[in-house]
C-alpha positions as CSV (number, residue, x, y, z in Angstrom):
1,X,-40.9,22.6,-5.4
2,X,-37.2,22.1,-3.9
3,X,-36.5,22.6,-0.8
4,X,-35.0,25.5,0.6
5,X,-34.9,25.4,4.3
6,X,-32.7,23.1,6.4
7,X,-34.0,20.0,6.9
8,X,-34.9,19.3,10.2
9,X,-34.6,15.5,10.3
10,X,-31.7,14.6,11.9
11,X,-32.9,16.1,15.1
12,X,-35.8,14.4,14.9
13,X,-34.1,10.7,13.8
14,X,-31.5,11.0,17.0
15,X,-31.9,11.7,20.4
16,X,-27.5,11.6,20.2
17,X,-27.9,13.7,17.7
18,X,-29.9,16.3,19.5
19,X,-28.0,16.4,22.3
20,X,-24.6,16.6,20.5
21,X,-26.4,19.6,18.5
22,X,-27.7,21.8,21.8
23,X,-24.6,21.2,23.3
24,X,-22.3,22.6,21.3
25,X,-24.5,25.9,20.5
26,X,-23.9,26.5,24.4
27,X,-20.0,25.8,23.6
28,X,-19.6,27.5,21.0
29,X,-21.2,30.4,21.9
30,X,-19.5,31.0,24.6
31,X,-16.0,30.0,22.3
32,X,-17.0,33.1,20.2
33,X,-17.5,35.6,22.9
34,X,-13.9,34.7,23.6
35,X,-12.5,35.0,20.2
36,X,-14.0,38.8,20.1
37,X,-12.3,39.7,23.7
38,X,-8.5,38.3,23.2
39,X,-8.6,40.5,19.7
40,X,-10.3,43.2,21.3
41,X,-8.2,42.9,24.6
42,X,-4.9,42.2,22.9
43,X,-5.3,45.0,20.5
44,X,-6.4,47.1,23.9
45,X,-2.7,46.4,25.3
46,X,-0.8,46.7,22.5
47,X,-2.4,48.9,19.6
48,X,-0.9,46.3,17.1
49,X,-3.0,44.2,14.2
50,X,0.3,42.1,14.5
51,X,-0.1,41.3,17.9
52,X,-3.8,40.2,17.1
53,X,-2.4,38.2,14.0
54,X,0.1,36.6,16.1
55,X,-1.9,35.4,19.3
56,X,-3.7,33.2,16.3
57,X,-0.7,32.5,14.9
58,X,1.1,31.2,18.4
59,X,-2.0,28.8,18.8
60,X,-1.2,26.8,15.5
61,X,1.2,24.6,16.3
62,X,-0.7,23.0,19.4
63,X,-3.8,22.9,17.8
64,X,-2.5,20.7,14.4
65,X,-0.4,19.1,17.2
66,X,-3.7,18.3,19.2
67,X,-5.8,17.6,16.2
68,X,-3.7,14.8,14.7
69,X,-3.2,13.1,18.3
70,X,-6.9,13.6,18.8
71,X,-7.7,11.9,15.3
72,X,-5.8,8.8,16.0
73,X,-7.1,8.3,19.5
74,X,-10.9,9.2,18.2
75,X,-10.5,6.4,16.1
76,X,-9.7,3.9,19.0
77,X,-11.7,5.5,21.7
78,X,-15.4,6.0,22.6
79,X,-15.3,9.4,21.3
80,X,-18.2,10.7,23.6
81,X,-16.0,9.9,26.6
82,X,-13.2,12.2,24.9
83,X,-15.6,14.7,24.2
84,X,-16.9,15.0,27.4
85,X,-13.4,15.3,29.6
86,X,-11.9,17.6,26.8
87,X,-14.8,20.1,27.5
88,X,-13.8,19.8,31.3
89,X,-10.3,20.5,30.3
90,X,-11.0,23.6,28.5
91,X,-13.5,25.0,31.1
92,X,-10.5,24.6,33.7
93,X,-8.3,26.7,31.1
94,X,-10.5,29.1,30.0
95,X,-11.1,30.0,33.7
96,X,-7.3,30.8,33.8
97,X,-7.2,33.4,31.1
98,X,-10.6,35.3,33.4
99,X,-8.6,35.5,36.0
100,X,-5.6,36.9,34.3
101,X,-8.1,39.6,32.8
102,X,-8.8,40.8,36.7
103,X,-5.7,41.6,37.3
104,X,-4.4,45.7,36.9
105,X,-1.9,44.3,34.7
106,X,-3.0,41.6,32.8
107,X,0.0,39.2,31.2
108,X,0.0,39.5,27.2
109,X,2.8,36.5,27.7
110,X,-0.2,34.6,29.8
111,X,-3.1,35.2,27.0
112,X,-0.5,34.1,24.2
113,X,0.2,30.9,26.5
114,X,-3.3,30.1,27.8
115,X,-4.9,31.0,24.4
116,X,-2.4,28.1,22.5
117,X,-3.6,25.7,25.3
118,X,-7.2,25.7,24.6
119,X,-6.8,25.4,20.6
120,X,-4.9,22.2,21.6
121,X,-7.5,20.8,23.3
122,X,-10.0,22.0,21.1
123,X,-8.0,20.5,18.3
124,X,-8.2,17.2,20.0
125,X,-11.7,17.0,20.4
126,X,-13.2,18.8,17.3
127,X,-12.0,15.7,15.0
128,X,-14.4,13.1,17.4
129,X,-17.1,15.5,17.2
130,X,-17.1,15.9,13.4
131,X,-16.2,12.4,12.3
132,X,-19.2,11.0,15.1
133,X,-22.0,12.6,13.0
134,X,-21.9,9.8,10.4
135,X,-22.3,7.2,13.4
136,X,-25.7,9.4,15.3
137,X,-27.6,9.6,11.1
138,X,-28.4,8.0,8.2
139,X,-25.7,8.9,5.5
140,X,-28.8,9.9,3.4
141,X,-29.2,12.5,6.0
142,X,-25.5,14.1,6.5
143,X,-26.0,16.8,4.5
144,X,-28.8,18.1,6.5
145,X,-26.9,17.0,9.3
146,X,-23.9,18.9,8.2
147,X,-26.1,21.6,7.4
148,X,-27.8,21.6,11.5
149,X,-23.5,21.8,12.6
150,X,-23.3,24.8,10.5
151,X,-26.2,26.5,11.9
152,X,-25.3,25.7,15.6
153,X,-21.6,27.3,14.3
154,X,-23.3,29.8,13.1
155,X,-25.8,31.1,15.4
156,X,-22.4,31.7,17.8
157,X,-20.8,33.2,15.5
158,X,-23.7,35.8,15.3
159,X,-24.6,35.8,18.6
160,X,-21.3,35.6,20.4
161,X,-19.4,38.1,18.8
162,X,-22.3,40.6,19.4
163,X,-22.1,39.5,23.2
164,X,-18.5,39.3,23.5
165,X,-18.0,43.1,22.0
166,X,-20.5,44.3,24.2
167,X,-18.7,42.2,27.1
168,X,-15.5,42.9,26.2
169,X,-16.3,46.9,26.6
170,X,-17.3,45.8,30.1
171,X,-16.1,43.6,31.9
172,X,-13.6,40.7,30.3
173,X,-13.1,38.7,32.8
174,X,-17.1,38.4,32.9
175,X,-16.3,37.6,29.0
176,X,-13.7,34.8,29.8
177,X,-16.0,33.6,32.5
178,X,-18.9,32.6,30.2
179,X,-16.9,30.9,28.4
180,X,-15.8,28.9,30.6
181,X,-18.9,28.1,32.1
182,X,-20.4,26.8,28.4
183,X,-17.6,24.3,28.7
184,X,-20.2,22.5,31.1
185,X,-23.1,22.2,28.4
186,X,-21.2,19.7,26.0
187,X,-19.9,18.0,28.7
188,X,-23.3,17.4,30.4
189,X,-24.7,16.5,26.7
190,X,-22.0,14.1,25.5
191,X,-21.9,12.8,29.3
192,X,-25.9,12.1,27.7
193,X,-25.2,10.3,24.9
194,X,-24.9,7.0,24.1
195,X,-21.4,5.1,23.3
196,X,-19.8,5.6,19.8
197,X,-17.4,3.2,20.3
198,X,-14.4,2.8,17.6
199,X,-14.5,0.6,14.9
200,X,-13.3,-2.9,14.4
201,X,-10.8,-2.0,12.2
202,X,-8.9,0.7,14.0
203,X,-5.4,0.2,15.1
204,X,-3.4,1.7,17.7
205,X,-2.9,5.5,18.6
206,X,0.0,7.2,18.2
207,X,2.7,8.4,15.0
208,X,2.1,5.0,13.2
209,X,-1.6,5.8,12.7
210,X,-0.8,9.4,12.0
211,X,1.6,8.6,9.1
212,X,-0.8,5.9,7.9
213,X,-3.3,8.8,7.1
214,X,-1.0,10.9,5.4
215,X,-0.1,7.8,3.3
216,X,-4.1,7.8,2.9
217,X,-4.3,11.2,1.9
218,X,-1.6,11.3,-0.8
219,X,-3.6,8.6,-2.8
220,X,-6.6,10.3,-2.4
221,X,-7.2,14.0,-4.8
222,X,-10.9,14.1,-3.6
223,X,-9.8,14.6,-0.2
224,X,-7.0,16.6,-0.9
225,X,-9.5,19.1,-2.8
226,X,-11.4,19.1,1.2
227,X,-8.2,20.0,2.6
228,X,-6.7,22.5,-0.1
229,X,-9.8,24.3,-0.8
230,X,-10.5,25.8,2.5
231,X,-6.7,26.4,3.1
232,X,-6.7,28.6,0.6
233,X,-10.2,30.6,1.3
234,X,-8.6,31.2,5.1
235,X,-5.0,31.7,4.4
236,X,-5.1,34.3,2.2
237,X,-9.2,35.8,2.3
238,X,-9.2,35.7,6.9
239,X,-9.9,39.0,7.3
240,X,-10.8,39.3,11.1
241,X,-7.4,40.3,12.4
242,X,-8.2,43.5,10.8
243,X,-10.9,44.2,12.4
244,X,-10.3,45.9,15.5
245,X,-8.0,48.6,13.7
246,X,-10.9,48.9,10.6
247,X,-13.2,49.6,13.0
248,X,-11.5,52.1,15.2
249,X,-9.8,54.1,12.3
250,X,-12.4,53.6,9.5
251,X,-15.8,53.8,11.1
252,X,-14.6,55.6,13.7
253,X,-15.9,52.5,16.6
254,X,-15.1,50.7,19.5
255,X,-15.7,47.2,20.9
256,X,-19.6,47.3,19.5
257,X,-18.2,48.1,16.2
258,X,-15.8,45.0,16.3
259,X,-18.4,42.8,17.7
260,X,-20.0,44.1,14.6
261,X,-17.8,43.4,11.9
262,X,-16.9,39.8,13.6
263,X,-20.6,38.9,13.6
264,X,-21.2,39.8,10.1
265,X,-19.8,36.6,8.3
266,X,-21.8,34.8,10.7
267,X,-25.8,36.4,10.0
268,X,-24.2,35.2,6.4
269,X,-23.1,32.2,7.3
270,X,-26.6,31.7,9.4
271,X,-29.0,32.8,6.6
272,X,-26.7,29.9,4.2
273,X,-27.3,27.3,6.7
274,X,-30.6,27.9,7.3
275,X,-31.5,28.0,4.1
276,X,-29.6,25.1,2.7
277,X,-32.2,23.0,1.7
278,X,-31.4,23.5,-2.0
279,X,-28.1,21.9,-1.6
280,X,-28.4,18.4,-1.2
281,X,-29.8,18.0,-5.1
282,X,-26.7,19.4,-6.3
283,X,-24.7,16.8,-8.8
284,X,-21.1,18.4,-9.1
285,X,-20.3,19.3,-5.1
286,X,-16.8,19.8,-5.7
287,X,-17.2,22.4,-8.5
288,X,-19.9,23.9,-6.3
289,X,-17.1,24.3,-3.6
290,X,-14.7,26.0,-6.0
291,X,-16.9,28.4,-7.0
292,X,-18.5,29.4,-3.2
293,X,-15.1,30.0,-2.8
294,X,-14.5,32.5,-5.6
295,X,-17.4,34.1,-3.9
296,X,-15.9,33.9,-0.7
297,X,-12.8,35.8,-1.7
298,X,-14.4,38.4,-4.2
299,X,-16.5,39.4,-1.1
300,X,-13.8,39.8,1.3
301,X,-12.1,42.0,-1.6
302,X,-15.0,43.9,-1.7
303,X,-14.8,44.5,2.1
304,X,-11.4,45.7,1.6
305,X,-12.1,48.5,-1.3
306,X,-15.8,50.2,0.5
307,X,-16.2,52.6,3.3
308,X,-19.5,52.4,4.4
309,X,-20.3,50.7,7.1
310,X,-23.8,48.7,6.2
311,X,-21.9,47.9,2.8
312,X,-18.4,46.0,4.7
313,X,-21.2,44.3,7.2
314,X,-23.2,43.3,3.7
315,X,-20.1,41.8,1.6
316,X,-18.9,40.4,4.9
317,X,-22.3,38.6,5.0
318,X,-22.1,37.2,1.3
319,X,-18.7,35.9,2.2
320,X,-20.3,34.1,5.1
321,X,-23.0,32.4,3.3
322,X,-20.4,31.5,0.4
323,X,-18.3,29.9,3.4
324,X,-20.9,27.7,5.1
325,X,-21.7,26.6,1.5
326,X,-18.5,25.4,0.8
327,X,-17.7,23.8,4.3
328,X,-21.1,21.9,4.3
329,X,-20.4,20.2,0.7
330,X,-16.2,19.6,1.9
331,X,-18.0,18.1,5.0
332,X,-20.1,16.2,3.3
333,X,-17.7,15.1,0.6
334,X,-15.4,14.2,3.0
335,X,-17.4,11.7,5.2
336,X,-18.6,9.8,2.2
337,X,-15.5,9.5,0.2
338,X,-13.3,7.8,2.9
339,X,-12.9,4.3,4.9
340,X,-14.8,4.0,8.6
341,X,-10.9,3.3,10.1
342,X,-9.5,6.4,8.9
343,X,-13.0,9.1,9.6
344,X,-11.9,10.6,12.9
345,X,-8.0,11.0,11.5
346,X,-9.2,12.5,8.4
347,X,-11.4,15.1,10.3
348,X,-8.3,15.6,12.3
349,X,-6.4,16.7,9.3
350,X,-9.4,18.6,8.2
351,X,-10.1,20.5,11.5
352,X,-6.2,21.5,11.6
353,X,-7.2,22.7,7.9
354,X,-10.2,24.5,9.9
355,X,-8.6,26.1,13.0
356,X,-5.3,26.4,11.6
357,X,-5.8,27.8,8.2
358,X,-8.0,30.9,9.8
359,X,-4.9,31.9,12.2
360,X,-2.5,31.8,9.3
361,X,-4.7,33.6,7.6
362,X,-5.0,36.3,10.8
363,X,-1.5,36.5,10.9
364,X,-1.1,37.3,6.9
365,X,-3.2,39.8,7.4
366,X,-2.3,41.5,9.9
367,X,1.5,41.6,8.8
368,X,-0.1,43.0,5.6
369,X,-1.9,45.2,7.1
370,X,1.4,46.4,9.2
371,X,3.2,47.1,6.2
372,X,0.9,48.3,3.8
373,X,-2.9,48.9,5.2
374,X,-6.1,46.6,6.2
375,X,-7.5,47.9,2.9
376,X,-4.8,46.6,0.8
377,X,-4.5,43.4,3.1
378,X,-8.2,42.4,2.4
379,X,-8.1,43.5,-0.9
380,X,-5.0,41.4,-2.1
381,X,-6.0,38.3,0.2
382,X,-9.4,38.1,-1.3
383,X,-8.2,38.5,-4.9
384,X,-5.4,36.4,-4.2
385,X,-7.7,33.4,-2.9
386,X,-10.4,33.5,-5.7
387,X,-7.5,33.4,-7.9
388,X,-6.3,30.4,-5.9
389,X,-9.6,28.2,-6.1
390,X,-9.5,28.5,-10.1
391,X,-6.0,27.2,-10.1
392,X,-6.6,24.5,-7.2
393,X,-9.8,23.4,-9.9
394,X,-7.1,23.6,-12.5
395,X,-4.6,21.2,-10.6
396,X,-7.6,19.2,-9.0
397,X,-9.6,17.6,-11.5
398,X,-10.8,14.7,-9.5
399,X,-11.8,17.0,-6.7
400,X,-13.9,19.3,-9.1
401,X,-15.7,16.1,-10.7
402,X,-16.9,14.5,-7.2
403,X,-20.7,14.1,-7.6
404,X,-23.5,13.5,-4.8
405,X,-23.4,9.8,-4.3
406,X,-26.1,7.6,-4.7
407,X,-28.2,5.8,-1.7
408,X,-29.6,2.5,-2.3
């Protein structure tokens, strides 16, 4: 009989491992709660789904910044070292944008600001937590490794948002302060951990080693597919800038309602990851990733076009579980398909693909939205990116052929 559940065994092969895991379900948790009050408390102060789309929009360039400096020092680095002081960093910040939320006035100027500061630094850590999963399990083991990240992402992404709406409704800078607070638990995990010191091979940080992994990339389709696949699934099928103005003019909501809609994708995403057993069998991973994210943007269409409440939070949940799909084979096929001196600056490049294709996508949205509505902005983005994954096959060939490797 196949197996459908996760597969618990990287938690039981690495103490590292474990660690690494309960840490960052504190983190992200607390990340997520975060997320749902700046959209709900920009939207608050201005009334705008621009605005929304824009704060994600203003953190780009600081978090591809940080992610490609964070990719070339990851690879020279111990990596739990940076792990641990970037989560100290981005406690300090994340207590900055609480205290603006106490004030009568709160600075829209200081959440754009403080907001672009902490996706920098998040940037430049994510890439040495991705790319140090190969190093804590056997490579026979990274899909249900890969699998375990999703479900920690996941279960904040469920969790958090519910919180932060609730929160948000309540007291933000109680919001912000939890946050900030579940900086602590990676630190004190990755502070736990053994070394993962860099590998022989790696050179020096800094532009040299940058521009020697985009010389990497452009001879390498497979992980161009990684890259290209997800860009298109957030750019034009990221629906979340929406909403806040779905929820309030639609259902007729408030914060709860938002929480709501934001926490949807994640019970998907949850359910997928939790039930991902059936995945690592799979022979042709990259056309499985084309198609989940067909899925993806069909759903998200679907959100656009219904008006009943239980039936957005259901297609919203289908496009979750088609998401963590896809990102745990590009994952997957990303860590086995490239050279031990280049892992943590290729998950740089993918988590700028990540963090910074879901804020372009917020922003195209929400300008949509601004000149048309947030149906016909879901509707078109989600159209438009299934649409773009049968072209991207089209133009990818390699990509769409990369099997499951064989273990000796």
């Amino acid at each position: 009989m196949p197996r459908i559940l996760v597969d618990l065994s990287p938690l039981r092969a690495s103490r590292d491992f474990r660690l690494l895991f309960s840490g960052q379900l504190v983190s992200m948790l607390g990340n997520q709660v975060t997320i749902v009050a700046v959209s709900f408390q920009v939207y608050h102060l201005t009334n705008s789904t621009l605005q929304v789309g824009a704060v994600s929009l203003v953190q780009l360039p600081l978090l591809v910044g940080g992610s490609l400096v964070g990719g070339t020092v990851g690879d020279v680095v111990d990596k739990r070292k940076m792990l641990a002081w970037s989560a100290l960093a981005l406690a300090v910040v994340t207590s900055l944008i609480a205290v603006n939320a106490t004030l009568a006035h709160p600075s829209l100027v200081a959440i754009y600001v403080l907001t672009a500061i902490t996706s920098g630094l998040a940037g430049f850590s994510n890439p040495a937590r991705n790319s140090a999963i190969p190093s804590l399990v056997p490579r026979e083991l990274l899909i249900a490794a890969y699998s375990l990240n999703q479900v920690t992402i996941q279960i904040a992404t469920v969790l958090g948002p519910a919180l932060g709406g609730v929160l948000a409704a309540i007291n933000l800078p109680v919001a912000y302060g939890l946050d900030a607070v579940s900086f602590l638990a990676i630190f004190a995990a990755t502070s736990a951990m053994s070394p993962i010191p860099p590998s022989g091979e790696a050179r020096r940080a800094g532009l040299r080693a940058i521009l020697d992994g985009f010389s990497y990339l452009r001879g390498h389709q497979v992980v161009q597919g990684v890259y290209l696949l997800d860009l298109n699934a957030m750019i034009l099928g990221m629906p979340s800038a929406l909403f806040p103005a779905i929820a309030i003019h639609r259902f007729h909501g408030g914060a709860a309602t938002v929480g709501l809609l934001f926490a949807a994708p994640g019970i998907g995403a949850l359910i997928g990851a939790s039930t991902s057993g059936w995945v690592e069998p799979i022979r042709r991973r990259g056309l499985a990733v084309v198609i989940a994210v067909v899925v993806w943007g069909v759903a998200i269409a679907g959100f656009g076009a219904v008006n009943v409440l239980w039936a957005s939070i259901l297609l919203l949940g289908i496009a979750g579980w088609a998401d963590v799909i896809s990102a745990v084979l590009r994952n997957t096929i990303l860590q086995t398909s490239i050279e031990e001196s280049f892992r943590t600056r290729m998950s740089s490049f993918q988590m700028a693909v990540v963090q910074g294709g879901p804020r372009l996508g917020n922003f195209e949205a929400g300008a949509v939205a601004a000149i048309s509505t947030p149906a016909i902005s879901a509707i078109s983005g989600g159209l438009g990116c299934a649409i773009g994954a049968v072209l991207l096959a089209w133009r990818l060939p390699r990509f769409v052929r990369a099997e499951r490797p064989v273990y000796d």
